[in-house]
N, C-alpha and C positions, 0 to 999 in steps of 0.2 A: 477469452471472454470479452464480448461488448461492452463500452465505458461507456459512461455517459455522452461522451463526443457522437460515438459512432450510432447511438439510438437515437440522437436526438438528429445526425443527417437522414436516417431512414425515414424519420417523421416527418424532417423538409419534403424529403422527394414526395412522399406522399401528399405533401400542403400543395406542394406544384401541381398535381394533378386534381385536387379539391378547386368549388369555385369560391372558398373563401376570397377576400379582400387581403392585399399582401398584408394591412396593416392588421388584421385577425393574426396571420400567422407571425408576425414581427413581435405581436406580446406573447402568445404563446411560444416562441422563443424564448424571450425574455423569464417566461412563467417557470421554462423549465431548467433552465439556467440557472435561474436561485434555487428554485428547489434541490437543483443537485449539487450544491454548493460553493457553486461561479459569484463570488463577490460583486454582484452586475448594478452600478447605478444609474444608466444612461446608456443608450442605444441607438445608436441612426445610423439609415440607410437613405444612400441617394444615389440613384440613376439617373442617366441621362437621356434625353429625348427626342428624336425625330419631328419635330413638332414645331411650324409656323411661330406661334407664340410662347409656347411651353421650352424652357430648355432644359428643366431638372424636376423632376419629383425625389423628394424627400419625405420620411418617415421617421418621426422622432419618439423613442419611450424615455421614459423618465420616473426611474422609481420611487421617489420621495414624492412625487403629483398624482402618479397611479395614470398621468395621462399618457397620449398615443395620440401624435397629432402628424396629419398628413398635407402637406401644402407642393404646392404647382409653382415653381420660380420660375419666372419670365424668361426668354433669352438674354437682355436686356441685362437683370442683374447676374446673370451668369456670366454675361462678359464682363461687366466687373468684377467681379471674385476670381477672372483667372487675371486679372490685371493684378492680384496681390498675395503673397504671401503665403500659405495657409493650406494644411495637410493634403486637404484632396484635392487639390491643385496640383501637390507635386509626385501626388499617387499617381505612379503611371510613367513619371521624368526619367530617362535614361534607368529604365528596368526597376523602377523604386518599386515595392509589391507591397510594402510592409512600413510604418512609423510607427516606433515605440517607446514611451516615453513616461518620464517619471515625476511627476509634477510637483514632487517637493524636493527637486533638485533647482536650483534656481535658473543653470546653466539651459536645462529644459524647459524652463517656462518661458525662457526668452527665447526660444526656437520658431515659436509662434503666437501672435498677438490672443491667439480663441486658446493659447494654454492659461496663459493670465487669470482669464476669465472663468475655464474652468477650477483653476485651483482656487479663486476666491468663492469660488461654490463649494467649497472642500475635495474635489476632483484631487487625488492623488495618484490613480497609475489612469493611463492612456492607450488603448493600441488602434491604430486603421491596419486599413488592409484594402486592396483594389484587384480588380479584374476588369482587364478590357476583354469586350468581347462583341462580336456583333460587327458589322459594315462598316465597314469604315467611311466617314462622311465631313464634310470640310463644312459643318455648320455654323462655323463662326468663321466665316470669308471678311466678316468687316474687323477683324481685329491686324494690329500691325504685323507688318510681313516674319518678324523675330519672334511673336508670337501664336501664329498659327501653326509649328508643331506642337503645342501644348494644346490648342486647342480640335485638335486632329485625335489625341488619344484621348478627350474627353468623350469618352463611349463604354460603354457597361455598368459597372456597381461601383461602390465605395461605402465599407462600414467601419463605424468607432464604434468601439466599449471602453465605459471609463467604469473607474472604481472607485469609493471613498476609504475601502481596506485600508486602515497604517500604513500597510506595508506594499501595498499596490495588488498586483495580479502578480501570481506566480509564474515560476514559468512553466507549467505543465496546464493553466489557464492559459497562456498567450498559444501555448503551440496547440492544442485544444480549440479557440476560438479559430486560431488560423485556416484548421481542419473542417469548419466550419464553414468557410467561406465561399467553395463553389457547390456547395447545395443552397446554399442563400440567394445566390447569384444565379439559378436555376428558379427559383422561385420567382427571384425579380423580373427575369427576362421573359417568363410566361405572363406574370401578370401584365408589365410593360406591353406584351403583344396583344392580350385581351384590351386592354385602354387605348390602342393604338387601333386597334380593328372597333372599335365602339367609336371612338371619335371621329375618324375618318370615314366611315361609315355616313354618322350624322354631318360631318362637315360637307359631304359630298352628295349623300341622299336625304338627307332635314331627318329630326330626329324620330317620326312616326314611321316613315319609309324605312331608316336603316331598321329599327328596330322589327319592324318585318322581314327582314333581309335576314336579320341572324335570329329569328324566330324560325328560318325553313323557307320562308317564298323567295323561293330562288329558280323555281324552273321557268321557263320563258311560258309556258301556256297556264302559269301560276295567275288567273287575272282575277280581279270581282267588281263587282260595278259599287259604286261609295255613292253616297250622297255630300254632296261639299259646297260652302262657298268659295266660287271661283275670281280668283284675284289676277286679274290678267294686266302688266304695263307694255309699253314700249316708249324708247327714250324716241327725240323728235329733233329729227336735222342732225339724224348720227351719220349718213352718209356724207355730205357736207363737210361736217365736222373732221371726218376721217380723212379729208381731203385736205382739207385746211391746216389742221395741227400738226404735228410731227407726233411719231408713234409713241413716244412715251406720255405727250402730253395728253394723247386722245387717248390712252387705257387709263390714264389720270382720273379723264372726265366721266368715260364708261363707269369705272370703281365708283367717283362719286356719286355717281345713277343710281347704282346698287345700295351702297350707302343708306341713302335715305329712305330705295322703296323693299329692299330686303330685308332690313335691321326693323322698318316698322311693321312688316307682316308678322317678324318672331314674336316682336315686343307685346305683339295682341292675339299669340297664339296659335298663330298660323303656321304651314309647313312650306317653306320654300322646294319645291320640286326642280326647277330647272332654269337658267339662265339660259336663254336664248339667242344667240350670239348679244348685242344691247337689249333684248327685250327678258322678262320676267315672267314667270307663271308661277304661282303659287294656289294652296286650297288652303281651306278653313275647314277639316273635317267632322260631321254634324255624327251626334252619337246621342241615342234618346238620353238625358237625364242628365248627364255631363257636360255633354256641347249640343244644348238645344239649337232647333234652326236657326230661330229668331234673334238668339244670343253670337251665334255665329256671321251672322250676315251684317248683325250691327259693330261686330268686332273686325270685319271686312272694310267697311265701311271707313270706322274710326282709321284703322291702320296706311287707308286712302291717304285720309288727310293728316295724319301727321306724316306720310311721306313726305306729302306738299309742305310741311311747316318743318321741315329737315332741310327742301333744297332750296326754301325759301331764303334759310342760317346761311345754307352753305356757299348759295349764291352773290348774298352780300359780302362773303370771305371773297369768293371768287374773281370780284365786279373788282375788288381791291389791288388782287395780283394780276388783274389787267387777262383774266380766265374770260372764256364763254360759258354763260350759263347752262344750269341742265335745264332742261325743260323734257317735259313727258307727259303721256296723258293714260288715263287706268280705265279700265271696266272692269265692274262688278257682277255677277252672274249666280243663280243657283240652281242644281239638279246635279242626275246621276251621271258620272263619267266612269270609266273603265280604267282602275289603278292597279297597276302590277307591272308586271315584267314583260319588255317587248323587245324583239332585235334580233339578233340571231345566237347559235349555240355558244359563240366565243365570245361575243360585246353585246353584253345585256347592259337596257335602261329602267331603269326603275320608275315611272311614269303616269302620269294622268293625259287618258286620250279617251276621244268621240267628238258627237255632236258638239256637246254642251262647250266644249275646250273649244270645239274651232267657232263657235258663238261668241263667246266672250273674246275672241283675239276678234273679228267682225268687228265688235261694239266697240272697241279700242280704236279702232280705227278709223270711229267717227267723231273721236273727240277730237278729228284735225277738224273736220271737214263743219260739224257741228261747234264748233270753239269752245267748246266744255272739256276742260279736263277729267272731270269724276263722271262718268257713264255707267248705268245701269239698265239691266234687262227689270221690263214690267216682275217677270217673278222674283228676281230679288229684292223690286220695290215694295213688294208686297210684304215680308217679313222685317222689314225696318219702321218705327213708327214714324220718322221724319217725312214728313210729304215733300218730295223732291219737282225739278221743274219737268211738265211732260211731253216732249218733241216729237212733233210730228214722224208719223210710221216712215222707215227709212226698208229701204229695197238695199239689201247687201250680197254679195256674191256668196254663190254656193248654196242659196236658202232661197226655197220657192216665194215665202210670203214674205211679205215689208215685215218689218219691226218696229216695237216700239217702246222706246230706251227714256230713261228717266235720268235726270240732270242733277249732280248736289253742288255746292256749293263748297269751296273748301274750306269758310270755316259754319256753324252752325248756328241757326238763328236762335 
């Protein structure tokens, strides 16, 4: 006959296939655990991460709060925590699978500094438990050479349950929880891949595009024409530069580029689509009622000039370390482009292309010529209230008739 143990892993596998949130199924865990008589007063699970900045997600319950709190630890502070002491750290060390531990033993409390801590919370039994599993990957390269096999098998899950029972957990709770732990660890790794396909996603197609992407537009003749303001940069004496610097200090200066004119297009709501080897494109996608036009083109706008008041900061940093400034210059643009998916069967981009794109790179490229940084087509001057300066019709390649581009200023009168 089924125990409690084995009903509640069929329920895991099942949670793995649901699109709950791990941390929905980590209290339901919890939920049914008490209910069936697991003296449970604390619960966390932590995974580790594939992830630029991210190096561990954690899921914590806690039954005397009734909360369920879920946070993103840096890579950062995870290299310190394998700098010291402390359970799952050493979950995983020469075959360790399992710590268990009895917190009103004294001898155990001194095992580890976070048992201290838990028995002054009345924490009296203890057990982890770990699973590596998944790719093996050398994410922490910057830690000391004695230290990166430790940090080599920080890969897969790690869970504690503690208990304020008298008497601790029994032991047909511990080997019961035990039994427990690679349906848990199935749950984690699913969701772990869902957050990992969601963020890379948005980190590599901006957040409007991915989430089109795992909506279904994925076939390469998947296109539609958008309405959007067009944020078009390119940085200014990148070739130059690339000659001049040596290669790490000239992606230095590229990144600070980005810096200031990609962080200011998110900051005002904007979709970064694509880095171009130095240059930028991004949209301001216009949608009746939500992202009026006129709201979008002034938020285009804004996002201009606080580029400019980013590398304005970051220039005087730079002028210090004895750096080349960035300098760059933007055009702003609006109408319909063609957003979706272009390229061929095997290397799809996910994309804004037409006229209107190859306009606003044009108009970009008279803010050398014109010495105006912030450059605008007449129709995007049109839905901004500020009255900008007005330049004479300019003859650009590719485009039968002159144009004529409107001038702002980078800060506002």
């Amino acid at each position: 006959m089924a125990d409690l143990f084995d009903t509640t892993i069929d329920w895991l596998l099942a949670q793995a296939l649901s699109d709950d949130p791990l941390s929905v199924t980590v209290q339901g865990l919890a939920t049914r655990l008490l209910d069936g008589g697991v003296p449970l007063a604390r619960l966390s699970l932590g995974r580790a991460l594939l992830h630029p900045v991210i190096g561990l997600l954690n899921i914590q319950w806690d039954r005397d709060s009734g909360d369920i709190k879920s946070e993103a630890v840096p890579r950062a502070s995870v290299l310190a925590e394998l700098e010291v002491k402390n359970p799952f750290t050493d979950l995983g060390e020469d075959g360790v699978t399992s710590i268990i531990a009895n917190l009103k033993d004294p001898a155990d409390v001194a095992r580890y500094a976070i048992f201290g801590k838990l028995a002054a919370q009345g924490i009296t039994g203890y057990a982890a438990f770990g699973l590596i599993y998944g790719r093996k990957q050398k994410l922490f390269f910057e830690m000391p050479q004695h230290q990166r096999g430790r940090s080599e098998n920080f890969r897969g899950a790690s869970l504690s349950f503690a208990t304020k029972r008298f008497s601790g957990f029994s032991q047909s709770d511990l080997e019961g929880l035990e039994r427990l732990v690679p349906a848990i660890c199935v749950c984690a790794r699913v969701d772990t891949d869902r957050f990992m396909v969601n963020d890379v996603l948005e980190t590599y197609l901006g957040r409007v595009s991915g989430n089109r992407v795992l909506t279904g537009q994925i076939d390469r003749n998947d296109l539609q024409q958008i309405e959007c303001a067009l944020f078009y940069s390119d940085m200014h004496a990148s070739l130059a530069l690339s000659q001049q610097l040596d290669a790490q200090t000239y992606l230095d200066t590229v990144n600070a580029y980005f810096d200031c004119t990609a962080n200011a297009v998110l900051d005002h709501g904007g979709e970064v689509l694509k880095f171009i080897g130095d240059g930028i494109l991004a949209i301001f996608p216009i949608e009746p009622g939500t992202r009026p036009r006129d709201n979008m083109c002034t938020a285009a706008l804004a996002a201009a000039r606080e580029a400019f008041a980013r590398a304005d900061h970051a220039n005087t940093l730079r002028g210090d370390q004895k750096l080349p400034p960035v300098n760059f210059g933007v055009a702003l643009h609006v109408g319909e482009v063609i957003y979706g998916n272009v390229g061929i069967e095997k290397r799809l981009d996910f994309t804004a292309t037409g006229p209107q794109v190859g306009l606003a790179a044009r108009i970009e490229g008279l803010t050398r010529t014109l010495n105006a940084p912030i450059l605008a087509s007449e129709a995007f001057a049109a839905h901004v209230s500020e009255t900008g300066t007005i330049h004479p019709a300019q003859q650009v390649r590719s485009f039968d008739q002159p144009i004529t581009v409107v001038g702002y200023p980078l800060n506002p009168s």
